[in-house]
N, C-alpha and C positions, 0 to 999 in steps of 0.2 A: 914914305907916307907915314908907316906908325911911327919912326923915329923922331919924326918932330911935334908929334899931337899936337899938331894944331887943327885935325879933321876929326868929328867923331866918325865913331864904323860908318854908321846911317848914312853920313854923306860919303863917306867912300863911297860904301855899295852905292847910291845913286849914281855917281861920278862914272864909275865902270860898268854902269849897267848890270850890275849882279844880285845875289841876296843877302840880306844882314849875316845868315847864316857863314855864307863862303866867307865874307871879313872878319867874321871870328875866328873861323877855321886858321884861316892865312895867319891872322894877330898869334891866337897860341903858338904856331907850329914858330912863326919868329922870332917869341921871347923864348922859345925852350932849344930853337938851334938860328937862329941870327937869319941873316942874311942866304945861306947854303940850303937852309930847310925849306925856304922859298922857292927855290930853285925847278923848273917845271919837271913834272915828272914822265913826260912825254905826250903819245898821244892816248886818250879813251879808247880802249875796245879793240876790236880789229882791227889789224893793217888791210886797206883795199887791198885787191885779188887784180885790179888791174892798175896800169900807172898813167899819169896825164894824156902822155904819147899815145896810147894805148886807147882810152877815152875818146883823142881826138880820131883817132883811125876809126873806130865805132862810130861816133860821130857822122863822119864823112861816107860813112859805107851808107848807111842809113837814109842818110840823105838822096842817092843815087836810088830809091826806091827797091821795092820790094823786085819788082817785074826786072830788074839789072840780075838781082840776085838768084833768079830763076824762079822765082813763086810765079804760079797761074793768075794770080788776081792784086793790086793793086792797095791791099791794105796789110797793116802789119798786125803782126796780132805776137801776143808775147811769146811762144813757143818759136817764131821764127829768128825773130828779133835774137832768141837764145842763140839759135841755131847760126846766126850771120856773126854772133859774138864770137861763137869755136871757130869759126873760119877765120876770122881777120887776127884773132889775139891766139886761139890754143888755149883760153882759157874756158870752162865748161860754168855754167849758169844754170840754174833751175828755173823753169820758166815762171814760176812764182815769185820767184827776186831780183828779176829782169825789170819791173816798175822801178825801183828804186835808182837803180840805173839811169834810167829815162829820165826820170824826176832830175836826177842829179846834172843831165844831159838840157833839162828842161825844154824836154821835151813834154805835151800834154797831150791826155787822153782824146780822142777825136772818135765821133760817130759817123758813118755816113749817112747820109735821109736813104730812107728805106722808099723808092720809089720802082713799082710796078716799069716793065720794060716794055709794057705795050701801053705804057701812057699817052694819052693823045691830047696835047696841051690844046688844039685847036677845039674838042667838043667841050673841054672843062670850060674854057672861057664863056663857052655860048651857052652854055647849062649854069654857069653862075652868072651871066647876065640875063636869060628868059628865066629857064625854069625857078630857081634858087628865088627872086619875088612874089613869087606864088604861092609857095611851099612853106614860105617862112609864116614864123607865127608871128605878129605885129598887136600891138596894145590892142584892149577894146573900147569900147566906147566909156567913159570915166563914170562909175557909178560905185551903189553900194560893194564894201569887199567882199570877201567868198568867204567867209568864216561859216561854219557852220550852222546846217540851218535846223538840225535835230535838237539843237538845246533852245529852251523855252527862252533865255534871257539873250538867245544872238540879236543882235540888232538888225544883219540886214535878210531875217528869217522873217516869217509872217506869224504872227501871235498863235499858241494852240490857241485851240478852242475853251476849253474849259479847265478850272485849276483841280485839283484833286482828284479821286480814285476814275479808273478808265471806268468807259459806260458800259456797262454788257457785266461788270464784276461784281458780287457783294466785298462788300469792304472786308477787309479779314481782323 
């Protein structure tokens, strides 16, 4: 690409999705060593802790639910999730960096509905068809607004009586 300029940077970077910055980066480092200074310098940051293999076995365990894996109840929650990780791989997680995991697994966060166990779907239905019309507040009749009716200039307030100092006061 730099060797034939016929791109400016600007459209590289658009070209590759990157920023003007990294095509400058790149452009120095290949007028001052060619072609070899280009050359990738591997990967960013950490090597993962686990491998594909490894992922899809989490994966898969995961999948067979919590209650396979011997938890009491039906939801995972990330300290386990840690815990079904040391079993399947041997490799140890902190349960704070188990999300990333997941993410990566794309897997996503899920709530349950928090529903009462002596819910009784058949009185709710009859309580929000009798009582619930009753109870509701519904418009009133269309008249003057509510604005207040202590200030002498509200409109749907009824005029004071009289302007200037209260009766009963000498003026001060």
């Amino acid at each position: 690409m730099f060797a034939t300029g016929r791109e400016t940077q600007g459209a590289i970077a658009r070209r590759l999705g990157v920023s003007r910055q990294s095509v400058m980066r790149w452009y120095r480092a290949w007028r001052s060593g060619g072609r070899e200074a280009l050359r990738a310098a591997g990967r960013a940051g950490r090597k993962p802790r686990l491998a594909p293999e490894q992922l899809t076995r989490v994966d898969k365990a995961l999948r067979e639910g919590p209650r396979a894996h011997g938890f009491s109840t039906g939801l995972w929650t990330l300290p386990r999730v840690a815990l079904v990780i040391k079993r399947v791989t041997g490799v140890k997680y902190h349960p704070g960096h188990v999300w990333r995991l997941l993410g990566a697994l794309d897997w996503t966060l899920q709530r349950p509905a928090k529903r009462a166990k002596e819910r009784n779907e058949t009185a709710i239905r009859h309580w929000v068809t009798t009582r619930w019309p009753a109870v509701k507040k519904t418009l009133g009749v269309a008249g003057p607004g509510l604005s207040s009716k202590t200030r002498a200039a509200s409109r749907s307030g009824r005029p004071s009586a009289a302007h200037g100092p209260r009766a009963g006061r000498p003026p001060s």
